[in-house]
N, CA and C atoms as an extended XYZ file, in Angstrom:
546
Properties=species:S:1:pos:R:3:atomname:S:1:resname:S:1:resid:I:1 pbc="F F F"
N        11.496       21.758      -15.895 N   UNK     1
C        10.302       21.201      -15.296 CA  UNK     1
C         9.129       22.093      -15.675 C   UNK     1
N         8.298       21.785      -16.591 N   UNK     2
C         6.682       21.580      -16.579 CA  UNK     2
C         6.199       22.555      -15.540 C   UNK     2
N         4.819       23.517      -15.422 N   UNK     3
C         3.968       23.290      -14.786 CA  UNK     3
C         3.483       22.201      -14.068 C   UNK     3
N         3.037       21.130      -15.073 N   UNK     4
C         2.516       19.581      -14.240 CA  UNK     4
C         3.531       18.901      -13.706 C   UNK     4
N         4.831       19.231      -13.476 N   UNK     5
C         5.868       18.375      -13.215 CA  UNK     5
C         6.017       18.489      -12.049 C   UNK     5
N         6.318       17.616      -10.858 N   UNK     6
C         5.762       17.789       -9.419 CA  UNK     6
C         7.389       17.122       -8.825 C   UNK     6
N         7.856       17.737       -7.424 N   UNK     7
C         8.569       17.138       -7.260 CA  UNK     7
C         8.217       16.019       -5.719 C   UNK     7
N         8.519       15.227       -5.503 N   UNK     8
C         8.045       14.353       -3.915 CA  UNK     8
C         9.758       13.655       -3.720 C   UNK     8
N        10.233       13.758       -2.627 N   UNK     9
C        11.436       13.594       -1.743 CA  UNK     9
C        12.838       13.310       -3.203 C   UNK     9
N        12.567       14.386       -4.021 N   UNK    10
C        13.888       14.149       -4.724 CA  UNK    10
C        13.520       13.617       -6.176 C   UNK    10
N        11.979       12.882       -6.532 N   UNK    11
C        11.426       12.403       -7.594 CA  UNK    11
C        10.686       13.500       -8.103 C   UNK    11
N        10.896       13.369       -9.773 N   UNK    12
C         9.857       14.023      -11.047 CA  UNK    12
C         9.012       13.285      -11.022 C   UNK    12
N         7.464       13.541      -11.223 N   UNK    13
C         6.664       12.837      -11.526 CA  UNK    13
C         5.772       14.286      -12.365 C   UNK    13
N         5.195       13.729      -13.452 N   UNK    14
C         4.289       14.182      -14.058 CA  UNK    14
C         2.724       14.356      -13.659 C   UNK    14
N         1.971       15.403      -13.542 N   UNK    15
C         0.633       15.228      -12.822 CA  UNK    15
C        -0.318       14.856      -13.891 C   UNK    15
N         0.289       14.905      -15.392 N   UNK    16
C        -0.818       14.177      -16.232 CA  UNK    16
C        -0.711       12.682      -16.225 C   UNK    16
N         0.089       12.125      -15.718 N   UNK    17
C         0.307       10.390      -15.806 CA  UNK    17
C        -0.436       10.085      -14.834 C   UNK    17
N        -1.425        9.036      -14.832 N   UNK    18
C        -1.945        8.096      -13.465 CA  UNK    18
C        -0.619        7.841      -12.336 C   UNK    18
N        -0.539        7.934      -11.331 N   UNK    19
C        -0.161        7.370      -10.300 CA  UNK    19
C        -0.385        6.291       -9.291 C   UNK    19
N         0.961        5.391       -9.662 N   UNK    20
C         0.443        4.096       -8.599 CA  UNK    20
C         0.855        4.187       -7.148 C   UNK    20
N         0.390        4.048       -6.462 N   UNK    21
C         0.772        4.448       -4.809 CA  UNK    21
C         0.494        2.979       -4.059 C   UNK    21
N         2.035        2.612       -3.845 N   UNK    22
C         1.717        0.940       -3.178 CA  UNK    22
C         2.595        1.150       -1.919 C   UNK    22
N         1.196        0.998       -1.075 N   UNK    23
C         1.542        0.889        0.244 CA  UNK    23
C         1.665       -0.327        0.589 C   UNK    23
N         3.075       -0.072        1.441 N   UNK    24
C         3.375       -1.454        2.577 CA  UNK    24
C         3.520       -1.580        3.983 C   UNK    24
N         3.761       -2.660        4.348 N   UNK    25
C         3.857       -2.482        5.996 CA  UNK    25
C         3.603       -3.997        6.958 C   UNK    25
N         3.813       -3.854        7.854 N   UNK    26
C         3.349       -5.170        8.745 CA  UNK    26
C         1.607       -4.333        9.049 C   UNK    26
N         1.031       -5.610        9.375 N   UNK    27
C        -0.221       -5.424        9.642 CA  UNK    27
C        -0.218       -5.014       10.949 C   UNK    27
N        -1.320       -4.174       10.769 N   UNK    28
C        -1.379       -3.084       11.720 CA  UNK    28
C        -0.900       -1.957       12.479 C   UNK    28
N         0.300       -1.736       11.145 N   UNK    29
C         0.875       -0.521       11.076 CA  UNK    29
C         0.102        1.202       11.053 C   UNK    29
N        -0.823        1.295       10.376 N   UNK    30
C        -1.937        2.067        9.983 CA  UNK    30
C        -1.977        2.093        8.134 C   UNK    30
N        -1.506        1.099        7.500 N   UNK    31
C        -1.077        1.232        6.020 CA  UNK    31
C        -2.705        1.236        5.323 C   UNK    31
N        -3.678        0.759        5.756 N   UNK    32
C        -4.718        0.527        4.906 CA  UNK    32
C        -5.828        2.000        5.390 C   UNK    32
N        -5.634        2.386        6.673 N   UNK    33
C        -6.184        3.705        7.260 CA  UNK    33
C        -5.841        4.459        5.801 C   UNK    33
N        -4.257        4.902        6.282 N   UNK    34
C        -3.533        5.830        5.092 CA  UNK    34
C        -4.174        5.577        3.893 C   UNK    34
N        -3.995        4.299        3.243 N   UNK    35
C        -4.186        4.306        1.712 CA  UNK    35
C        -5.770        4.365        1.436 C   UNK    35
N        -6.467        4.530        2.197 N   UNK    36
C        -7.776        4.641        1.920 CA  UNK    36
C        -7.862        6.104        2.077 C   UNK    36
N        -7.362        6.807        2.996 N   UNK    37
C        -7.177        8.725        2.800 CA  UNK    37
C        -6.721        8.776        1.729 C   UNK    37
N        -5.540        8.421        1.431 N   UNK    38
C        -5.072        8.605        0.048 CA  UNK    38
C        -6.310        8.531       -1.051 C   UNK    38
N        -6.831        7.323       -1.615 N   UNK    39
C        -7.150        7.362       -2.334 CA  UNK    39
C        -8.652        8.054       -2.431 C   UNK    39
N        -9.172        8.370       -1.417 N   UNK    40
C       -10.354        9.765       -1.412 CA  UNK    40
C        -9.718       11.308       -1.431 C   UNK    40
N        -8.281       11.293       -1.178 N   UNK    41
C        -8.196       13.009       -1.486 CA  UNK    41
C        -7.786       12.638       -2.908 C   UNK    41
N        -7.234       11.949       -3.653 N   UNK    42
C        -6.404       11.579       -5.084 CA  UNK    42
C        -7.767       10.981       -6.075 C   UNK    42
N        -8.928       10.463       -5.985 N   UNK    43
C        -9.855       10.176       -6.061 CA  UNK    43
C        -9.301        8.884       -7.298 C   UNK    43
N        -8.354        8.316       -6.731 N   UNK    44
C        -7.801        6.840       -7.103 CA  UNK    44
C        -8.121        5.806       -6.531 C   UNK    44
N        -8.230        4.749       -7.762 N   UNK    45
C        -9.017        3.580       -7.435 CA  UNK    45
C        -8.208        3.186       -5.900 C   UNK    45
N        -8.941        1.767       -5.323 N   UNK    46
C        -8.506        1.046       -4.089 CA  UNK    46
C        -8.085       -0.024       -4.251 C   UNK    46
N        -7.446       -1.208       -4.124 N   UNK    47
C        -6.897       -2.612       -3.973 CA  UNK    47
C        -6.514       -3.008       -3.164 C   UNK    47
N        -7.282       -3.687       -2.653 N   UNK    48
C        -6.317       -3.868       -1.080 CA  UNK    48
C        -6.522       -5.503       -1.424 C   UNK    48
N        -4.874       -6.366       -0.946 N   UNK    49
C        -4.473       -7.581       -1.199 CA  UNK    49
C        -5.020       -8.442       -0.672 C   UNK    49
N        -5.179       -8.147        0.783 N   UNK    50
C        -6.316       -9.053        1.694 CA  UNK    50
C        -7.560       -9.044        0.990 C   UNK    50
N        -8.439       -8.582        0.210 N   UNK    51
C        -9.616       -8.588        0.243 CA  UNK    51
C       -10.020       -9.314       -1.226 C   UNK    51
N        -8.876       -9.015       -1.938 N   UNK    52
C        -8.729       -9.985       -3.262 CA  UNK    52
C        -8.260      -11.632       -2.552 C   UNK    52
N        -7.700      -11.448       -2.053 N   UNK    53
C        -7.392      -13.127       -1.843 CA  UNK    53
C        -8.188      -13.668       -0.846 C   UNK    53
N        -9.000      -13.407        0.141 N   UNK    54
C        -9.990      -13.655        1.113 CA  UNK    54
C       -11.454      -13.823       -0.327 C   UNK    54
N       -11.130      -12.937       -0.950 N   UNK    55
C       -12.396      -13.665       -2.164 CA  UNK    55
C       -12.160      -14.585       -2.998 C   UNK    55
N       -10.649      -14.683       -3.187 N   UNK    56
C       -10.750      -15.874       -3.944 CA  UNK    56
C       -10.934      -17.420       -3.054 C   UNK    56
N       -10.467      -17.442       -1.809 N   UNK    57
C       -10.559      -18.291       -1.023 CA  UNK    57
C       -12.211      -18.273       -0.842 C   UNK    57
N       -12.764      -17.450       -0.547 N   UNK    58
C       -14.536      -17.422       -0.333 CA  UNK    58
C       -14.955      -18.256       -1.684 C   UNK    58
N       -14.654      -17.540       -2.652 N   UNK    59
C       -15.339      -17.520       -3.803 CA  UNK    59
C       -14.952      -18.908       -4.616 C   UNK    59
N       -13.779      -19.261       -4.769 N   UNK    60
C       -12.931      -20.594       -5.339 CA  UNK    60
C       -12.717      -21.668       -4.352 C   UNK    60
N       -12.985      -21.457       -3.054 N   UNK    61
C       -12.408      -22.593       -2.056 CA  UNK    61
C       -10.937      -22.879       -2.622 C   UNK    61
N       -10.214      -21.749       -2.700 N   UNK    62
C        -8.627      -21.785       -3.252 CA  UNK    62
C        -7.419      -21.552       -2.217 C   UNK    62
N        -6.461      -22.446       -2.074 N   UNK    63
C        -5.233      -21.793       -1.090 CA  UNK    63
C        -4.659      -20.909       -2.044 C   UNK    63
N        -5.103      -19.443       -1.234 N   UNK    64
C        -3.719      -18.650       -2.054 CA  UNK    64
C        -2.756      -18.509       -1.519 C   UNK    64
N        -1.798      -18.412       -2.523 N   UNK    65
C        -0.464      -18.646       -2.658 CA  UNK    65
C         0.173      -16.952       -2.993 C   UNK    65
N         0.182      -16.629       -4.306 N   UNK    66
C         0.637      -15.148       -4.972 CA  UNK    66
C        -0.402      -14.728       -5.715 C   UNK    66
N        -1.215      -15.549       -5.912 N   UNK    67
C        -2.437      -15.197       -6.899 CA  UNK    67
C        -3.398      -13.782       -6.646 C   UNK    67
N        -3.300      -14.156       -5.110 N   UNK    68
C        -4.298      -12.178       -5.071 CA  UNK    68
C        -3.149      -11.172       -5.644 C   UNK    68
N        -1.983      -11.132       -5.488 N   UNK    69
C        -1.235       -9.930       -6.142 CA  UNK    69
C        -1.228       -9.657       -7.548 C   UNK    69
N        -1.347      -10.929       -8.313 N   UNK    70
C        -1.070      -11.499      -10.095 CA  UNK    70
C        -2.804      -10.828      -10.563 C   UNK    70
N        -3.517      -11.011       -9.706 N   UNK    71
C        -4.346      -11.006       -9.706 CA  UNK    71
C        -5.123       -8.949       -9.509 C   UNK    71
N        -4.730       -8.895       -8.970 N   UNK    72
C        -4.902       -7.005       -8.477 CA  UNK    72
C        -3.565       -6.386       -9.477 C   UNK    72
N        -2.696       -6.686       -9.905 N   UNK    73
C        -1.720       -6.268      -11.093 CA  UNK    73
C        -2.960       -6.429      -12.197 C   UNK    73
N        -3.288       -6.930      -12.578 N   UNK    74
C        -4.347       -6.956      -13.642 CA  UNK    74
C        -5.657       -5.856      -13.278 C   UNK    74
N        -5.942       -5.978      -12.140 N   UNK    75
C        -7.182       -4.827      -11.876 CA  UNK    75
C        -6.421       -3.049      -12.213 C   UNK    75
N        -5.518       -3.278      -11.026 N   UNK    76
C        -4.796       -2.007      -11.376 CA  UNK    76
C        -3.905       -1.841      -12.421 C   UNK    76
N        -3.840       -2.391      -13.515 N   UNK    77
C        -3.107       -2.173      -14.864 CA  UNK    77
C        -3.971       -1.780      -15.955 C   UNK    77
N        -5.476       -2.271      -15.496 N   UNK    78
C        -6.152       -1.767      -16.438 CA  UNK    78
C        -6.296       -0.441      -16.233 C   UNK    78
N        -6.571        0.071      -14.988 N   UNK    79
C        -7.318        1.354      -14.029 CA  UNK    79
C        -6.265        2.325      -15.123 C   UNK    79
N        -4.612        2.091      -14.900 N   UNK    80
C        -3.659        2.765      -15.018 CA  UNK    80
C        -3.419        2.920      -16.565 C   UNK    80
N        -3.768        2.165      -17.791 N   UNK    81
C        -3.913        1.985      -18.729 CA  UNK    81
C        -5.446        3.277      -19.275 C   UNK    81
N        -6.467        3.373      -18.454 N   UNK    82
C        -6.904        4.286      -19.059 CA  UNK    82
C        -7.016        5.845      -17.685 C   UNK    82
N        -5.914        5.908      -17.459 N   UNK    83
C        -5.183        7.056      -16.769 CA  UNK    83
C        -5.871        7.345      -15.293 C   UNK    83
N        -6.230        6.328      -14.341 N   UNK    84
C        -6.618        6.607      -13.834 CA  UNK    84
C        -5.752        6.177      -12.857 C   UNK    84
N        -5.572        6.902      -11.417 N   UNK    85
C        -4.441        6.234      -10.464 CA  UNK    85
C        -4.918        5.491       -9.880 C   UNK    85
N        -3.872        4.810       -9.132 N   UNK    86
C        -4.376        3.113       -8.495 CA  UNK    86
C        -3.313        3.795       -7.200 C   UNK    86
N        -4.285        3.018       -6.002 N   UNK    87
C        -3.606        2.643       -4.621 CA  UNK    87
C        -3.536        1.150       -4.307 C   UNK    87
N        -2.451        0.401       -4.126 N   UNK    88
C        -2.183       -1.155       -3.724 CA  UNK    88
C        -1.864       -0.820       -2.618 C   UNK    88
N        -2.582       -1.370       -1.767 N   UNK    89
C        -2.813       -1.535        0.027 CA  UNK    89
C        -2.497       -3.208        0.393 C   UNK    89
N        -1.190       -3.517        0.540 N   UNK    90
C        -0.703       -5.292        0.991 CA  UNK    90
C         0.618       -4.955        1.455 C   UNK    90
N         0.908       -6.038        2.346 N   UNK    91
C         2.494       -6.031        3.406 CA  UNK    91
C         3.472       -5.867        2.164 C   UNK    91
N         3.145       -6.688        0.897 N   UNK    92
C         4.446       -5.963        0.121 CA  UNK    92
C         5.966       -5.969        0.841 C   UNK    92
N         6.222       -7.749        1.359 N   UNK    93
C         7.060       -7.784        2.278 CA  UNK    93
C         8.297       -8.228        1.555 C   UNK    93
N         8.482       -8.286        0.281 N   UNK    94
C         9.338       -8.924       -0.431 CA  UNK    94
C         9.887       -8.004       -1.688 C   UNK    94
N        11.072       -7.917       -1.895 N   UNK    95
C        12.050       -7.402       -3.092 CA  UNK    95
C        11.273       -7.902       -4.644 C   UNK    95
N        10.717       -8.641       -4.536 N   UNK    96
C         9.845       -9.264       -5.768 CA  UNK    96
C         8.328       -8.813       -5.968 C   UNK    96
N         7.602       -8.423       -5.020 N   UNK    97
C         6.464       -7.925       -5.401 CA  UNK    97
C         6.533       -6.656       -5.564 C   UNK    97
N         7.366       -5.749       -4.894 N   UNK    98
C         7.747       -4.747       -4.596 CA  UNK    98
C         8.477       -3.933       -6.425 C   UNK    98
N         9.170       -5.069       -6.793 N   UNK    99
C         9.676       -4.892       -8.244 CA  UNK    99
C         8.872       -5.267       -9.258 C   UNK    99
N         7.810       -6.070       -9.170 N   UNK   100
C         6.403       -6.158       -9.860 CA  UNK   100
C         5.352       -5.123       -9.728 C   UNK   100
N         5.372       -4.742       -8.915 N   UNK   101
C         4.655       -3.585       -8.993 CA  UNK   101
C         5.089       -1.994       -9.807 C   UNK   101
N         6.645       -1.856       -9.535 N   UNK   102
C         7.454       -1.037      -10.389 CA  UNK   102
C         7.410       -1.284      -11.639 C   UNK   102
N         7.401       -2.516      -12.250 N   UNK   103
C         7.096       -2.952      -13.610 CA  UNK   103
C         5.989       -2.820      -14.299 C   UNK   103
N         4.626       -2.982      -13.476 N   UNK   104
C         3.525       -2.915      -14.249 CA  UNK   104
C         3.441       -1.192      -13.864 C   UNK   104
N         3.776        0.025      -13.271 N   UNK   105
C         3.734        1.001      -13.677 CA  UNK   105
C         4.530        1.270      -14.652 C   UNK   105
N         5.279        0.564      -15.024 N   UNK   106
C         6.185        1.707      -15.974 CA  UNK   106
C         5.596        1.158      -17.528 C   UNK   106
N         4.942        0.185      -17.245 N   UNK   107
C         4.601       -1.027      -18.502 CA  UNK   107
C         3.134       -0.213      -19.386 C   UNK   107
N         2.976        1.163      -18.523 N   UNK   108
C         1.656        1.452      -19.038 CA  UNK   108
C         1.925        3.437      -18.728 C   UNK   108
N         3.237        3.254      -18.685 N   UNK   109
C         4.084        5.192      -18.453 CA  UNK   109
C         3.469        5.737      -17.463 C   UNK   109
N         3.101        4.964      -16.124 N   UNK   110
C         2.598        5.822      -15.208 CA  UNK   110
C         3.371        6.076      -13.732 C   UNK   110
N         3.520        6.751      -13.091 N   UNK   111
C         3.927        7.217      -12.071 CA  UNK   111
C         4.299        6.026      -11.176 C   UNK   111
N         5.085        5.932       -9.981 N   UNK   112
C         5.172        4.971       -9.149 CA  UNK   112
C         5.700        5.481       -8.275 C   UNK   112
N         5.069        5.604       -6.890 N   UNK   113
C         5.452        5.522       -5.573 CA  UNK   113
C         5.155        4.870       -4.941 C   UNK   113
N         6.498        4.364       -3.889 N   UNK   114
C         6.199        3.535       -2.901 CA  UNK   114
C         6.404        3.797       -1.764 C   UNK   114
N         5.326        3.379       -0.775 N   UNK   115
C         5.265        4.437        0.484 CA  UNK   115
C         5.247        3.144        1.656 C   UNK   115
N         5.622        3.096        2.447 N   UNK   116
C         6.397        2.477        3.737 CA  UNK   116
C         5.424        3.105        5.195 C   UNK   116
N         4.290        2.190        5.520 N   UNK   117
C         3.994        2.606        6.843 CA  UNK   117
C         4.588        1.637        8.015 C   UNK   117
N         4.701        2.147        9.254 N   UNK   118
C         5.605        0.973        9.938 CA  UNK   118
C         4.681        2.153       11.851 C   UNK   118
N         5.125        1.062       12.526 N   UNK   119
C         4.554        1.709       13.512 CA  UNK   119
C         5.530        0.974       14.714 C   UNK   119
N         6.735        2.092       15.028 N   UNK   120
C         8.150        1.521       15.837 CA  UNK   120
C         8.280        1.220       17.159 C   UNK   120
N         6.775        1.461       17.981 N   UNK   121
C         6.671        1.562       19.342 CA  UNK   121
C         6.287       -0.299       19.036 C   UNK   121
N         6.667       -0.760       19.866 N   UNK   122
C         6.417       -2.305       19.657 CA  UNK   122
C         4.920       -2.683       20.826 C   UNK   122
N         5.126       -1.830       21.787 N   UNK   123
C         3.565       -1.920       22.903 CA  UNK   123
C         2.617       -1.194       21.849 C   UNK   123
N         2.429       -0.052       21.134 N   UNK   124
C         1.789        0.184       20.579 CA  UNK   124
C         1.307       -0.368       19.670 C   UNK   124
N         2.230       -1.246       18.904 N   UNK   125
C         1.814       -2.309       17.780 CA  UNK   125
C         1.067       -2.942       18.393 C   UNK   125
N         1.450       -3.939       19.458 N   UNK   126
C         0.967       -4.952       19.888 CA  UNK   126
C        -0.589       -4.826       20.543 C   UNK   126
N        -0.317       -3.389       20.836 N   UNK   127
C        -1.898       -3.398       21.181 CA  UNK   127
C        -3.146       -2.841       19.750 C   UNK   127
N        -2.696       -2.069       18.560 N   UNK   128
C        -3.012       -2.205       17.457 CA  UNK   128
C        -3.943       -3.870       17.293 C   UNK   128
N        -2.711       -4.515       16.896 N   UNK   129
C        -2.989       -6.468       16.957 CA  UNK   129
C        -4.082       -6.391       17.167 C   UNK   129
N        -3.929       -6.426       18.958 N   UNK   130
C        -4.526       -7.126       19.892 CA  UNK   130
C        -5.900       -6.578       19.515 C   UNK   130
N        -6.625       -5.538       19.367 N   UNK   131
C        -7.542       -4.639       19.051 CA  UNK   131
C        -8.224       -4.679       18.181 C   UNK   131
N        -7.720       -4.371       17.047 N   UNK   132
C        -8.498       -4.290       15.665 CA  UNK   132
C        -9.793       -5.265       15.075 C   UNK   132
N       -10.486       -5.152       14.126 N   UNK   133
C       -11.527       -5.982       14.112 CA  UNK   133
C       -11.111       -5.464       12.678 C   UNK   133
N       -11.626       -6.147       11.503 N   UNK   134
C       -11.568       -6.393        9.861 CA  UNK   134
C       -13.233       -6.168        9.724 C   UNK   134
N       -12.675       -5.373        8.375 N   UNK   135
C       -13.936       -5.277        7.541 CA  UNK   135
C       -14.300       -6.332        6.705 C   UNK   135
N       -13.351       -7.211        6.557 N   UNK   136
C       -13.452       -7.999        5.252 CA  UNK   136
C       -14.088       -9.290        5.846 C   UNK   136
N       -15.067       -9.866        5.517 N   UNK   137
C       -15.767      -11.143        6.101 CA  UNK   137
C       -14.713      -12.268        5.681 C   UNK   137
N       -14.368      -13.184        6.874 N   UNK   138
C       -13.837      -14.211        6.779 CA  UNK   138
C       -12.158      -14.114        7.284 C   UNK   138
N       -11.915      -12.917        6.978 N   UNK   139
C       -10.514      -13.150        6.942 CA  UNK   139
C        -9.982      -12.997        8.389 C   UNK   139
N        -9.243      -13.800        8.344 N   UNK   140
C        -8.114      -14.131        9.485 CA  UNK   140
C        -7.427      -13.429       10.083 C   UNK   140
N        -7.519      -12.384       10.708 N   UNK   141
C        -5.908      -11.366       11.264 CA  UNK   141
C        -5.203      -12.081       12.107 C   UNK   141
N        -3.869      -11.848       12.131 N   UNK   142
C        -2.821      -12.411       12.525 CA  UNK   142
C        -2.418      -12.057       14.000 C   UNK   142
N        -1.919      -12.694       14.599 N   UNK   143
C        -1.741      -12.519       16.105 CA  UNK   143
C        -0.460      -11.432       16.238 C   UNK   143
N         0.064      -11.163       17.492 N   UNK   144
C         0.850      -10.141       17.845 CA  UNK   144
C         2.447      -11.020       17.827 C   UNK   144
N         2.492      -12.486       17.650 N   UNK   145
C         3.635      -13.361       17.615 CA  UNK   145
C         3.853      -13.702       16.002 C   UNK   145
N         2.581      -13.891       15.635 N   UNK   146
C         2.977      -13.942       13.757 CA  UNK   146
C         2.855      -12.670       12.775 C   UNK   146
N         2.274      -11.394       13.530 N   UNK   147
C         3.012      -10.231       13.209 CA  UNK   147
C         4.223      -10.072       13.477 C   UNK   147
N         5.175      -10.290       14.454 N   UNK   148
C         6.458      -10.126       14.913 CA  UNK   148
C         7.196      -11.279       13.561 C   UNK   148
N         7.059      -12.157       13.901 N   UNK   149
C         7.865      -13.594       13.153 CA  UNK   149
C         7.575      -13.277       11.361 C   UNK   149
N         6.440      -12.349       10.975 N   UNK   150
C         6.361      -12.374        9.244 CA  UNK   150
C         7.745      -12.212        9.142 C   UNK   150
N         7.745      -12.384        7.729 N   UNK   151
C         8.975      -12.455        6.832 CA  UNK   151
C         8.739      -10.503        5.878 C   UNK   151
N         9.703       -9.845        6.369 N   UNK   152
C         9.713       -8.576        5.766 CA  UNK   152
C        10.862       -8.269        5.254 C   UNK   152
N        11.305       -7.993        3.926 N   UNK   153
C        12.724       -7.468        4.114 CA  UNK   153
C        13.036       -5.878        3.622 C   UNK   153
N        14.182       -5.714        4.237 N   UNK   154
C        14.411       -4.533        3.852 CA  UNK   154
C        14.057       -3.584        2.543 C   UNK   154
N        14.134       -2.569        2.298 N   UNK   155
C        13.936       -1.360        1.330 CA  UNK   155
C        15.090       -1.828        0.713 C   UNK   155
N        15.452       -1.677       -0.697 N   UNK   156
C        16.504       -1.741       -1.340 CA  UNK   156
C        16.508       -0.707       -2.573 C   UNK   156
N        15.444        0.103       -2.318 N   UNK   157
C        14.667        1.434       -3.317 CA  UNK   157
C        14.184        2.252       -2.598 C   UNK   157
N        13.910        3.651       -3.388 N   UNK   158
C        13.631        4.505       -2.994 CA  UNK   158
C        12.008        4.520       -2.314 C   UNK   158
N        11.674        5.266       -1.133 N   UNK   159
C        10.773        4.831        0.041 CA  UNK   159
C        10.097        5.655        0.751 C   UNK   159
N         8.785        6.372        0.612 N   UNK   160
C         8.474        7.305        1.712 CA  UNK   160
C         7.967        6.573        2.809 C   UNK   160
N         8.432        6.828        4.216 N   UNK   161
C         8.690        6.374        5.263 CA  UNK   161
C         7.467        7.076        5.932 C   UNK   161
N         6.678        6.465        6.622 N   UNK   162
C         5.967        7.186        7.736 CA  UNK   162
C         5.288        5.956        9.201 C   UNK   162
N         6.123        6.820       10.309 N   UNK   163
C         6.353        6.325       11.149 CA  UNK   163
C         5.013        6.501       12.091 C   UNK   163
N         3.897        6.155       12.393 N   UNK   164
C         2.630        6.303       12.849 CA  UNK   164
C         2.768        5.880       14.356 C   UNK   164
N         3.428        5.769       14.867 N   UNK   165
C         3.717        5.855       16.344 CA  UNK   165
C         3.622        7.193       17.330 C   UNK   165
N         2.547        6.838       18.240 N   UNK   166
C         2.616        7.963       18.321 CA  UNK   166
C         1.443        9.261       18.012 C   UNK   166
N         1.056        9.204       17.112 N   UNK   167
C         0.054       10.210       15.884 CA  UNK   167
C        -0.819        9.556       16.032 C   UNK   167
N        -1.999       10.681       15.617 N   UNK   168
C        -3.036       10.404       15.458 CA  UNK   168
C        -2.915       10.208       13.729 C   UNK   168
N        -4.598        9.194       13.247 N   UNK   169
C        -4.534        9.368       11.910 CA  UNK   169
C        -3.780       10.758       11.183 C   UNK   169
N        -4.622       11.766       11.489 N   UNK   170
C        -4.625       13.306       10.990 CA  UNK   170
C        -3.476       13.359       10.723 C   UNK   170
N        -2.049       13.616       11.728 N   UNK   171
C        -1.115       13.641       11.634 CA  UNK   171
C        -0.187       12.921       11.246 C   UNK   171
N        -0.678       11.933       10.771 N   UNK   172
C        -0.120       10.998       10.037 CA  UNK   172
C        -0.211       11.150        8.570 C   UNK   172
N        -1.503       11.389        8.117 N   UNK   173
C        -2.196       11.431        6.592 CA  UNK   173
C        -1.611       12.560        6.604 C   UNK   173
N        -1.654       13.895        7.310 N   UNK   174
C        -0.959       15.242        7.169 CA  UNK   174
C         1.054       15.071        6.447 C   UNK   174
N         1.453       14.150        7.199 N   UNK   175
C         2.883       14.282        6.753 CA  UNK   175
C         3.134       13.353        5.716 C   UNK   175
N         1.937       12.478        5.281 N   UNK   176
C         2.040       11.688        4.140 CA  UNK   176
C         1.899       12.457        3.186 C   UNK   176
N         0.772       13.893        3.206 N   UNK   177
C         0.571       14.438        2.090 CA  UNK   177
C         2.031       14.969        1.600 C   UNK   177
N         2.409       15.895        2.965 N   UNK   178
C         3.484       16.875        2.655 CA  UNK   178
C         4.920       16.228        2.130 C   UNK   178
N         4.924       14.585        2.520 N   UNK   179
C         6.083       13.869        1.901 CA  UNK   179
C         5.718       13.996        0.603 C   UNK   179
N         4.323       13.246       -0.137 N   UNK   180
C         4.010       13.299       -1.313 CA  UNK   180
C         3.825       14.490       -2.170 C   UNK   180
N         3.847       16.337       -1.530 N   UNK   181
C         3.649       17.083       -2.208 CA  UNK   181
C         2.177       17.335       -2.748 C   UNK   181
N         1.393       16.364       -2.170 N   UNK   182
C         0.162       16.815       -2.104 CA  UNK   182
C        -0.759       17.826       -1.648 C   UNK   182
């Protein structure tokens, strides 16, 4: 191992390659808090899935379907193509986007982690829900019954886990760094 060769929970990663960092989670886990720390201490681009597909619906009068993801794979493939790291901020609730995203990092030799926010106190979620207000004009947040009922499935790959129950941001972004070796 390199000088630049870094290790995070058992993974090599190179510190001259861009890094993709795709956060997931049920909404209102703290996943978009995190990935927005992230990407101001890493000074890597942002993507967040809601805000691509809330524009194409603004902007196209379009039902999206998969198109904001097909769609931010192209933003962040370019970013990563001229070495710059990318953060993907979306629920990322499926074995298929989750493996699309692994693909377009490796499709351009850059880094890939995938990081898992989840928040296990279920009153605490629910009052998260109940609470929150969006930055993004137009878009819809989901209730505390169709947060429960989404469709999420399990990890079937390797996963940094951070459990935000509990914590404040600080201490949260704090053990994200130290998982990531940051």
């Amino acid at each position: 191992m390199t000088e630049l060769d870094v290790n995070y929970d058992g993974a090599k990663f190179n510190l001259n390659k861009p890094t993709l960092y795709v956060f997931s989670g049920l909404p209102a886990s703290g996943k978009s808090t995190l990935a927005k720390l992230l990407s101001q201490k890493t000074s890597s681009i942002y993507v967040r899935i809601d805000t691509v597909e809330q524009g194409l619906r603004d902007l196209c009068n379009f039902n999206v379907q998969g198109e904001g993801y097909r769609l931010s794979y192209r933003i962040i493939r370019d970013n990563l193509s001229l070495g710059i790291s990318a953060i993907a901020d979306s629920c990322n609730p499926i074995a298929l986007t989750r493996a699309e995203w692994e693909v377009l990092a490796g499709s351009v030799g850059a880094n890939f982690v995938n990081i898992e926010i989840n928040c296990s106190d279920s009153k605490e979620h629910e009052m998260r829900v109940n609470t929150r207000v969006t930055d993004i004009p137009n878009l819809e947040l989901p209730n505390w019954l169709q947060v429960q009922n989404r469709h999420y499935e399990p990890w079937q790959s390797d996963v940094v886990k951070i459990d935000t129950a509990g914590k404040t941001i600080d201490a949260s972004f704090s053990e994200l760094l130290v998982k990531l070796g940051l």
